[in-house]
Structure formats: C-alpha cells, structure tokens
C-alpha positions in Angstrom: 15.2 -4.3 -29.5 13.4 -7.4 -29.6 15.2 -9.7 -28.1 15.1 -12.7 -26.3 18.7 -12.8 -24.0 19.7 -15.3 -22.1 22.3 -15.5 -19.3 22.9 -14.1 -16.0 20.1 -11.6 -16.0 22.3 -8.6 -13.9 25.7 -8.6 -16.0 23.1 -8.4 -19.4 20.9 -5.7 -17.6 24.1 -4.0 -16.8 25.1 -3.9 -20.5 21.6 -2.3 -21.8 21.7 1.2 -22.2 20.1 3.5 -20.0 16.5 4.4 -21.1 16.2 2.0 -24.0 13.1 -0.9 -22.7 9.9 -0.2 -23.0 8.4 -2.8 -21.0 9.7 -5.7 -18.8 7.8 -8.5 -17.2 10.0 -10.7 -14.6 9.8 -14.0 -13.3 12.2 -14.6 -10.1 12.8 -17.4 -8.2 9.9 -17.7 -5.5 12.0 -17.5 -2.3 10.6 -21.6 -1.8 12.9 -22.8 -0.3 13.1 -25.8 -2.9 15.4 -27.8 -5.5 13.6 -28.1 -9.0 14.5 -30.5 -11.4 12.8 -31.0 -14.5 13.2 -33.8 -17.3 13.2 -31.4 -20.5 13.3 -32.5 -24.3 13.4 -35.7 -26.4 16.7 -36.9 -24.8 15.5 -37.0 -21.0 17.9 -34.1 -20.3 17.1 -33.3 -17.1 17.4 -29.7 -16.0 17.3 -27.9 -12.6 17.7 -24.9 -10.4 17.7 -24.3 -6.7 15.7 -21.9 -5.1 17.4 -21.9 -1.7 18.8 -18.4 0.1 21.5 -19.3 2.6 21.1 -15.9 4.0 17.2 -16.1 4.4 14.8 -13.6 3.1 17.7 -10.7 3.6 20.2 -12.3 1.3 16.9 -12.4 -1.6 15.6 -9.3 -1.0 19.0 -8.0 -1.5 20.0 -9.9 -4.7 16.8 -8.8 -6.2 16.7 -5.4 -5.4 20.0 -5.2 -7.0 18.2 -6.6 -10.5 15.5 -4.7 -10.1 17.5 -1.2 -9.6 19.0 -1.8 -13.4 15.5 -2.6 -14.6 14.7 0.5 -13.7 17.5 2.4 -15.4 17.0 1.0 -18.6 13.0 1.1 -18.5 12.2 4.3 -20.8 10.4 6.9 -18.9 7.2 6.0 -20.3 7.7 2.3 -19.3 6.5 -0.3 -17.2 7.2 -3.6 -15.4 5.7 -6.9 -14.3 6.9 -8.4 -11.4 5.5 -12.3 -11.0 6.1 -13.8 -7.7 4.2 -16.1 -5.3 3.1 -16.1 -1.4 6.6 -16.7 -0.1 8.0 -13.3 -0.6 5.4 -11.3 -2.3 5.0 -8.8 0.5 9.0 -8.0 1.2 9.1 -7.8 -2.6 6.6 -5.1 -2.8 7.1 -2.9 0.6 11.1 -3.3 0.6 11.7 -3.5 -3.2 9.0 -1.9 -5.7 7.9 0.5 -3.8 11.4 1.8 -2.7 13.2 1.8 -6.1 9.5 2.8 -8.3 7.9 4.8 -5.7 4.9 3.4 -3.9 3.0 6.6 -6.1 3.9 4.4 -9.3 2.4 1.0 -8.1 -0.4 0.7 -11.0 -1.9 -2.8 -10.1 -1.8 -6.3 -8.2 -2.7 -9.0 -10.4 -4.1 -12.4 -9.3 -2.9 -15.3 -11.0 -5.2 -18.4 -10.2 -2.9 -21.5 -10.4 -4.5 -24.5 -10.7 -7.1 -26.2 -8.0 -6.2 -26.1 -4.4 -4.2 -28.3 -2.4 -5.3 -29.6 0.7 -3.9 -28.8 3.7 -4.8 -29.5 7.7 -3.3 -26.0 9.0 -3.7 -23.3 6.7 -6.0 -21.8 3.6 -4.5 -23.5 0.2 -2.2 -21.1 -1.6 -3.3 -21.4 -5.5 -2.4 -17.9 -6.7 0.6 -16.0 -7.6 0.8 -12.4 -7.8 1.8 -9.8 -10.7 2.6 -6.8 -9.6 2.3 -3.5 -12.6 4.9 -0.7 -11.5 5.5 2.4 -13.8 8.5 4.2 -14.0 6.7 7.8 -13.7 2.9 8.5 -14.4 3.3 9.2 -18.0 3.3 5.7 -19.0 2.0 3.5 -21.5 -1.4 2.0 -20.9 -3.6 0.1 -23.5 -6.2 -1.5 -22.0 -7.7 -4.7 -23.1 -11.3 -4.5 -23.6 -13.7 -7.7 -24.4 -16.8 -7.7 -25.3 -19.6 -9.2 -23.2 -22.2 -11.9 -23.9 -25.5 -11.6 -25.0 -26.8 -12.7 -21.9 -25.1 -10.6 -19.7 -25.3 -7.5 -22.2 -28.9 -8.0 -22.0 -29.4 -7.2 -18.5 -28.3 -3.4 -19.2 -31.9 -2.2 -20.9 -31.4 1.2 -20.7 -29.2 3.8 -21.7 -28.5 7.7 -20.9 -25.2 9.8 -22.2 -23.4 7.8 -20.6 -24.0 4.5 -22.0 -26.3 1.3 -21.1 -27.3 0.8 -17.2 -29.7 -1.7 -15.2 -32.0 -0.5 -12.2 -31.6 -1.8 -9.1 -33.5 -2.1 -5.7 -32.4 0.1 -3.3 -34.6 -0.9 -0.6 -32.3 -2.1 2.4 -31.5 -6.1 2.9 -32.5 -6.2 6.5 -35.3 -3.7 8.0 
C-alpha cells in the first residue's frame, strides 16, 4: 500500500480491506482535556483541534475502541500496532481497549517515551513521558529487532568469553553482612 491517508481516520479504516496492513502505529488525542491551536506555515495559518470528551473518559474509550476494532481487521495476521498515548488515559486504553480487542496474550511491549525536561509542580511527580504500547495481532508476527553496537569503553568491560559470547565477573559477596 504505501500510503499516507488523510481524513476521518474510521470511515478510511472502514474502506481498507480486511487483512491487508502490515503494521500501524497510532497517535490519538490524549484525553487532556485541552484546546490546541497552532500557527502552521509561511502564511500564519493557524490550525487547531480540541481534545475535550463531553462524555468523560466513557465517551473516549468508546470512540477509540471503535477505531481500534477496524485496526485490527485490516492488520494482516502477522501484524502489529503502536499505540502512542500519554498519562491521561493510558491505563483505560490498555486494560479496557488493547487488551480486550488484541488479547492481553498479544501485548509485546510498553515503550517509554521521555518528553522533554520536567515541569515543576507543588502536588505531584512531573509527567515527562508518553507511552507506546506494541500489540500483535496473533504470536506469529513480524519482529526485527534493532541492534546497535556498543562503545569501546563499554565493550571493554566484557574481557572474557565462553560459547556463549563475551561476559564480565562480578562480586558476589553480599552488600551488607
């Protein structure tokens, strides 16, 4: 396919045949709570959505879930999906959502998205992540992992090596006698 679509994300999801995506990563609205307006080109167009649920969490979960059920029609059986979203619903979003339409036995990973530095606030922790959550359709899916290569100086501290590649030793006496 390779394609880029955009409009109202259900009625084109709805129009994809069953079975037919390989992978798809998804960026909702956050559940904030919020207006966003943004000033967008050359021109000083400016450009905004609302984030606001008049029926609370209920009325998001539901639209959503309703999304997320095509996604996972037209995801192949060998696919995946990414599911970005933030501190204000990520927990209904994974318990009454991926789980329920991917199976809780297809959750693959939780990602951790540092933001940028933390905000300060007087009541509570600062919230500078967001959350990725990697569901697969079944467990045959399509994996390939990314592998980097380590520095020197950290490669160096592994001096020896058995079948199963290079190790260090450590101390195994216990911390506190």
């Amino acid at each position: 396919m390779n394609r880029l679509i955009l409009g109202d994300n259900l009625e084109i999801l709805k129009s994809l045949e069953s079975e037919s995506v390989d992978l798809i990563y998804l960026d909702p609205p956050f559940f904030s709570n919020r207006n966003y307006e943004v000033i967008w080109g050359d021109k000083g167009e400016v450009r905004s959505f609302e984030d606001r649920w008049s029926g609370g969490v209920d009325h998001y979960i539901a639209w959503l879930k309703e999304r997320v059920e095509e996604m996972h029609r037209i995801l192949k059986p060998t696919g995946s999906i990414f599911l970005h979203c933030d501190d204000h619903a990520n927990a209904y979003i994974r318990v009454l959502i991926l789980d329920k339409v991917f199976n809780d036995s297809n959750f693959r990973s939780e990602l951790i998205w540092k933001r940028t530095s933390s905000h300060n606030s007087a009541k509570r922790f600062p919230q500078i992540h967001d959350t990725i959550y990697f569901y697969s359709k079944t467990s045959n899916y399509n994996f390939n992992s990314i592998k980097v290569g380590y520095s020197d100086k950290y490669a160096a501290v592994f001096k020896y090596e058995d079948e199963f590649g290079k190790y260090k030793r450590a101390d195994l006496e216990p911390v506190i006698k």
